[in-house]
C-alpha positions in Angstrom: 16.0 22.1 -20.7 16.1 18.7 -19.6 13.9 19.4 -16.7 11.2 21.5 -18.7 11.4 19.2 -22.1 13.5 16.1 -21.7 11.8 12.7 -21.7 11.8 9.9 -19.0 14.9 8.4 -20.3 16.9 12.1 -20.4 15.8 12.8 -16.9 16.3 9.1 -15.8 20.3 9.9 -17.1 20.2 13.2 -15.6 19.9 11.3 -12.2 22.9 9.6 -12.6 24.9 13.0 -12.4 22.9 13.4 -9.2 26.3 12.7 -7.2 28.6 14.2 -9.7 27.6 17.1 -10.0 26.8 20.0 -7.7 23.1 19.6 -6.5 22.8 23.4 -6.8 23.1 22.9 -10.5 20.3 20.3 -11.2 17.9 21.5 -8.8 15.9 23.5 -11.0 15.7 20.9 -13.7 14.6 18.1 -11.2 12.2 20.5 -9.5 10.8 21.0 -13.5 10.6 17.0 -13.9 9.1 16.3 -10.5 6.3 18.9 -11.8 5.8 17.7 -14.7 2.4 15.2 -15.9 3.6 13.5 -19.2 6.9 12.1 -16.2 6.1 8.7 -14.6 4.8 9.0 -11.0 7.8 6.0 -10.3 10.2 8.3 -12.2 9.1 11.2 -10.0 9.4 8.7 -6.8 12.9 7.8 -7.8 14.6 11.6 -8.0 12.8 12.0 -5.0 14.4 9.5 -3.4 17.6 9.8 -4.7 18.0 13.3 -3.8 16.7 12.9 -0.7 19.5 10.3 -0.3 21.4 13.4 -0.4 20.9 15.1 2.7 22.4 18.5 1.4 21.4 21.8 2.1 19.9 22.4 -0.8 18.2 19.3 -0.4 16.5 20.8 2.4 15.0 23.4 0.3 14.0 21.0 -2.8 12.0 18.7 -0.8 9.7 20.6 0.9 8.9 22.2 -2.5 8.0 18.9 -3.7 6.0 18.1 -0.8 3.9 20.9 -0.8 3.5 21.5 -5.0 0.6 21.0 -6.4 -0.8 17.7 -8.1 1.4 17.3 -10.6 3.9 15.9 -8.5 1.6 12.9 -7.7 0.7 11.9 -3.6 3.9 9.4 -3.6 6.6 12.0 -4.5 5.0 14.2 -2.4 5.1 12.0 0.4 8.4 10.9 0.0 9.7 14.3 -0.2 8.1 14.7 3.0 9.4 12.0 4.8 12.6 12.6 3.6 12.4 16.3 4.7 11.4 15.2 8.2 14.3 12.5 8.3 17.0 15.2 7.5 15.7 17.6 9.9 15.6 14.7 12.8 19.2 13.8 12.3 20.4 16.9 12.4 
């Protein structure tokens, strides 16, 4: 709900579960946010980040989701989500 309907300050406390929590259970809702056009393209740039901070498997999967959605996501997240994708893959 968070992810689909939550505003910048719900998502930007959702984040700070990020390490708490099992990623499994706040993929979707970060996947939602990262989507979304009424989210900040700095806020979207930060989960980014953070979760790429990660290094997880399902990491793996979330990024390259990001990098390769549509506009929404804005050319930063999407490029960070790359990045990060190709950083995790390298060090494995």
């Amino acid at each position: 709900l968070i992810g689909r309907a939550g505003t910048p300050e719900q998502v930007t406390r959702l984040l700070g579960f990020l390490r708490r929590a099992p990623f499994a259970t706040m993929s979707d809702a970060l996947t939602l946010a990262v989507r979304r056009r009424d989210i900040p393209a700095a806020l979207k740039l930060q989960i980014v980040n953070q979760v790429g901070n990660l290094a997880t498997g399902g990491v793996r999967a979330f990024l390259p989701a990001v990098a390769d959605a549509p506009r929404e996501c804005g050319v930063p997240a999407r490029r960070a989500a790359r990045a990060a994708a190709d950083r995790i893959s390298a060090s494995e």
